[in-house]
Each structure stands twice: as structure tokens, then as C-alpha cells.
C-alpha positions in Angstrom: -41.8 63.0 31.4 -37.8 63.9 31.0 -37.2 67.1 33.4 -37.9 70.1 31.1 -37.9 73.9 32.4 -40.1 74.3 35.4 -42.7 77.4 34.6 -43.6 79.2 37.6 -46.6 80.6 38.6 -46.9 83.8 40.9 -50.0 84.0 42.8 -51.9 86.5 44.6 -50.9 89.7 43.1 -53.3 92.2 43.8 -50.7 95.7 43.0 -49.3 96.5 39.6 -45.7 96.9 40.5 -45.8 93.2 42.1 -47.3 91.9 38.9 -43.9 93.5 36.5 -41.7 92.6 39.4 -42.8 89.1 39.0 -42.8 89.2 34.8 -39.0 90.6 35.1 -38.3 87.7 37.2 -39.1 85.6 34.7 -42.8 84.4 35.7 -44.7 82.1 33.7 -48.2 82.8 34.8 -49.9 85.8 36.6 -52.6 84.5 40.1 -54.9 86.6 41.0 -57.4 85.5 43.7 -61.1 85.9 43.2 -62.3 84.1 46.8 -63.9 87.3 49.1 -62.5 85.6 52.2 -58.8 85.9 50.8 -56.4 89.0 52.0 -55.1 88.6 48.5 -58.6 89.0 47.1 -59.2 90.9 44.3 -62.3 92.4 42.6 -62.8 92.0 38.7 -62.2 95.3 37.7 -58.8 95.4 39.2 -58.2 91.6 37.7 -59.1 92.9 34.4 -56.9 95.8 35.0 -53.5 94.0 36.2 -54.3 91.0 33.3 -54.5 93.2 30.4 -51.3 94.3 31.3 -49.3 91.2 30.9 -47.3 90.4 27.9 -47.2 87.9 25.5 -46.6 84.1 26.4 -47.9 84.8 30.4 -51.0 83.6 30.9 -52.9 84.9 33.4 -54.8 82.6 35.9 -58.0 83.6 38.0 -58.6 81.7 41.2 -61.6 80.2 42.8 -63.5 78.6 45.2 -67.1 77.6 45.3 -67.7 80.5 43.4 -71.3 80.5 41.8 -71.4 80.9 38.0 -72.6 84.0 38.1 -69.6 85.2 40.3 -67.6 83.5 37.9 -69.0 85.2 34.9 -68.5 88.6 36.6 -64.8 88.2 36.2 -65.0 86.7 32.9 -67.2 89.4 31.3 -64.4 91.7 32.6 -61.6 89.5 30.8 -62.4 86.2 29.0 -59.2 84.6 28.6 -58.2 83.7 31.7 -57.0 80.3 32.6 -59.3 79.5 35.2 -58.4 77.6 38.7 -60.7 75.8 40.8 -60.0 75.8 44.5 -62.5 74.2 46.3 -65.3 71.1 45.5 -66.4 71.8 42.3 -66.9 68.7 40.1 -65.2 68.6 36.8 -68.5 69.2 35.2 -69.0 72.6 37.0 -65.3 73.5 35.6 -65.8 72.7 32.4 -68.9 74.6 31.8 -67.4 77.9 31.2 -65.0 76.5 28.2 -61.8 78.0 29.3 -58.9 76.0 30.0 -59.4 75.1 33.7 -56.5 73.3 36.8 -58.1 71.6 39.7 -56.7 72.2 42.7 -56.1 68.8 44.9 -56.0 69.4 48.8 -53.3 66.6 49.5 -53.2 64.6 53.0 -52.4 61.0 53.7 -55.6 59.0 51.9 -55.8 61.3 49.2 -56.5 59.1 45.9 -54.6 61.6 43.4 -55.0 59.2 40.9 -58.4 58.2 40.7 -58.9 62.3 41.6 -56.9 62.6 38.2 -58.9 60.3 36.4 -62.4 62.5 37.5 -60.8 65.4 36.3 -59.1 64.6 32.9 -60.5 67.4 31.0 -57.7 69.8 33.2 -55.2 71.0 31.8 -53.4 70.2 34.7 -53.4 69.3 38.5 -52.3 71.9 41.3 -51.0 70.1 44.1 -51.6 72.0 47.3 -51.3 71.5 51.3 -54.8 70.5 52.6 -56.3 73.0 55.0 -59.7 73.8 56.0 -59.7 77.2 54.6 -59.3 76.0 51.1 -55.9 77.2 51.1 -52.3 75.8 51.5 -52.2 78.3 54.5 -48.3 78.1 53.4 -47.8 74.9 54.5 -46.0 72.3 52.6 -47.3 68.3 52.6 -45.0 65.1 52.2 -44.2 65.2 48.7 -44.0 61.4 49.1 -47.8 61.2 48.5 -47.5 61.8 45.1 -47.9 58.8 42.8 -45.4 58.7 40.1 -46.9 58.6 36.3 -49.8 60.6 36.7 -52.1 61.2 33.5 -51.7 64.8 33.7 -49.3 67.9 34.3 -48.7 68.5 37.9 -48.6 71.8 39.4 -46.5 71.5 42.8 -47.9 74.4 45.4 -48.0 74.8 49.2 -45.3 76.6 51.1 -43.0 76.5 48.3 -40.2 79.6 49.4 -36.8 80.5 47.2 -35.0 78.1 50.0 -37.2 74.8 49.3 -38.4 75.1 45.3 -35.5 73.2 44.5 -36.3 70.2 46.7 -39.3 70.1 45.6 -38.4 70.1 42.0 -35.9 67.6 42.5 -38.5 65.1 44.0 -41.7 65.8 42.4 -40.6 67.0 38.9 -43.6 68.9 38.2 -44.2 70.6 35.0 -44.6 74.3 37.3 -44.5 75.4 40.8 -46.7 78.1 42.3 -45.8 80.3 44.9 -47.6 83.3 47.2 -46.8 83.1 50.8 -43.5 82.5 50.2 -42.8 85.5 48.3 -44.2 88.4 50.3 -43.7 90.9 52.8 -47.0 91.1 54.5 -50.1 88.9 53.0 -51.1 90.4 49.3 -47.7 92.5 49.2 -45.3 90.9 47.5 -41.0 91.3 48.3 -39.4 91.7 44.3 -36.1 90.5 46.0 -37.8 87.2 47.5 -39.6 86.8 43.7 -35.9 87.1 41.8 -34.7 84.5 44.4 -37.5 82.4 44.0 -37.5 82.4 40.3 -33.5 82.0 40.8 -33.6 78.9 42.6 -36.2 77.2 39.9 -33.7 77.8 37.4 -30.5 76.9 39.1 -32.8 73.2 39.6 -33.6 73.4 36.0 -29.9 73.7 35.1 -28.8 70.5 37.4 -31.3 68.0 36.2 -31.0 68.7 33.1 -26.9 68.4 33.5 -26.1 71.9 32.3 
């Protein structure tokens, strides 16, 4: 794919002033994190709350992992159109069932078979690359970008440790379709910092503007 304009995703918002502060910047899609064991979790009343209050064209996204499909359908009875992204080892089957536009997450390390993972889970509408960790989380730490195949089958989402000084890097080499970013933009863990979100969302578009020879 020719480098287009990199969306951005903002994860883990769990307060209603990070959620505009991240739309002003110029955020593509909304996280919020549905996994108990998370300090950015949050319940699906607030969810439902903080997604009903985004605007046209940015979509929100509800994080899990593991969940059981009854915790799932908690969240979506409180707000069905979320995008929905799987964290942990659900098969594609298990994402599929609720009929919502789904990303797998893929926990990358040295092994990893991205592409046959691809393959298994063709029915996503993309792939979110993420640093492996034990606690089904990036744990803000980046992996070697150089694992990443070129030409795979499906959009990728490039996540883990990504902060307003490395996004651009990491566009340069992966060319993803998005990047997705928590850690890297807060204060304290589920408080986000509105001047690390503007430079953040800054440095994706100052990329954009160079690859594309602007």
C-alpha cells in the first residue's frame, strides 16, 4: 500500500475531558479498556457514556481480553456499535460471533508467525501489533519493528510504547495504516497529558507530510 494518512488511535480514556482533548487533537478512534485487571479499566456505563459523546467519523473501540460473552454483551447492550478489540487468545471464531467489526491484537516476540496469525484471522478488519508481555499488554514497551513481514493481507495497527518522540520512526519503518497510543500519552496510568496528545498527534502528521513529499 502507497503511504496514505496514518489514523491514530487513543487508548485508555476513562475521563471525559481526555476523550475531547484527544478528538481536538485530531484522533481517529476513541479506546476504552474493558479488562478488570487494567488501571485504565472502565465499566460499561461509563463506556457508554464517554462513546455516545464522540462525533462523527471517530469510531469508538472497546478492548478485551478473555472476556466471556456475556461480559462482552454487557458492554454491547450498553452501546452496540463499537468496533470491538480482542486482546488476549480468543480464536477468530469467538470474535466473530458478536458481528461487529472486530482487530486482533498480535503479542509480537521473535518466532511469532504474523503471517500465518493473519491468515487465521482474516475476517479482522485489521491487525494490532503490540509488544508481547505476560499481562496481555504492551506494558509500554516497544518490539523490533524488524519482525514484521512486509505485504501482509491485512491493515496493520502499529502499538506498544509508541510516544510523540518515536511515532515517526515507527511510521517511517512499518507504514501502518494507524498507530495506537496510551502509555505514551499520560501523566499517571488512566490520566491522560492533552499537551503529550497534541504532540503525539503532531508528530504522526509531520511523518505523514514527509512520506508523502509534501
Amino acid at each position: 500500500m502507497n503511504h496514505t494518512r496514518t489514523r491514530i488511535k487513543i487508548c485508555g480514556i476513562t475521563r471525559e475531558e481526555d476523550l475531547w482533548a484527544a478528538v481536538k487533537a485530531g484522533a481517529d478512534a476513541i479506546g476504552f479498556v474493558a479488562y478488570s485487571k487494567s488501571p485504565r479499566y472502565v465499566g460499561p456505563e461509563l463506556a457508554a457514556q464517554l462513546a455516545r459523546l464522540l462525533p462523527p467519523f471517530v469510531t469508538p473501540v472497546i478492548l478485551f481480553v478473555n472476556a466471556s460473552i456475556d461480559e462482552v454483551a454487557v458492554y454491547l447492550d450498553a452501546y452496540p456499535a463499537y468496533t470491538l478489540q480482542f486482546h488476549g487468545d480468543e480464536r477468530a471464531q469467538e470474535c466473530e460471533q458478536y458481528g461487529n467489526p472486530y482487530w486482533k491484537a498480535a503479542r509480537m516476540q521473535p518466532g511469532f508467525d504474523l503471517g500465518g496469525y493473519a491468515v487465521e484471522f482474516a475476517s479482522a478488519q485489521a491487525m494490532l501489533l503490540d509488544a508481547y508481555s505476560d499481562a496481555y499488554g504492551g506494558a509500554g514497551q516497544t518490539f523490533d519493528w524488524g519482525l514484521i513481514p512486509p505485504d501482509l493481507p491485512i491493515p496493520l495497527i502499529l502499538s506498544g510504547g509508541l510516544t510523540p518522540e518515536n511515532v515517526g520512526a515507527g511510521i517511517a519503518k512499518v507504514r501502518p495504516w494507524a498507530v495506537d497510543v496510551s502509555s505514551g500519552v499520560e501523566q499517571s496510568k488512566g490520566i491522560k497529558d492533552t499537551g503529550k496528545i497534541q504532540s503525539f498527534t503532531t508528530a504522526v502528521k509531520a511523518i505523514d507530510r514527509a512520506l508523502l513529499g509534501e
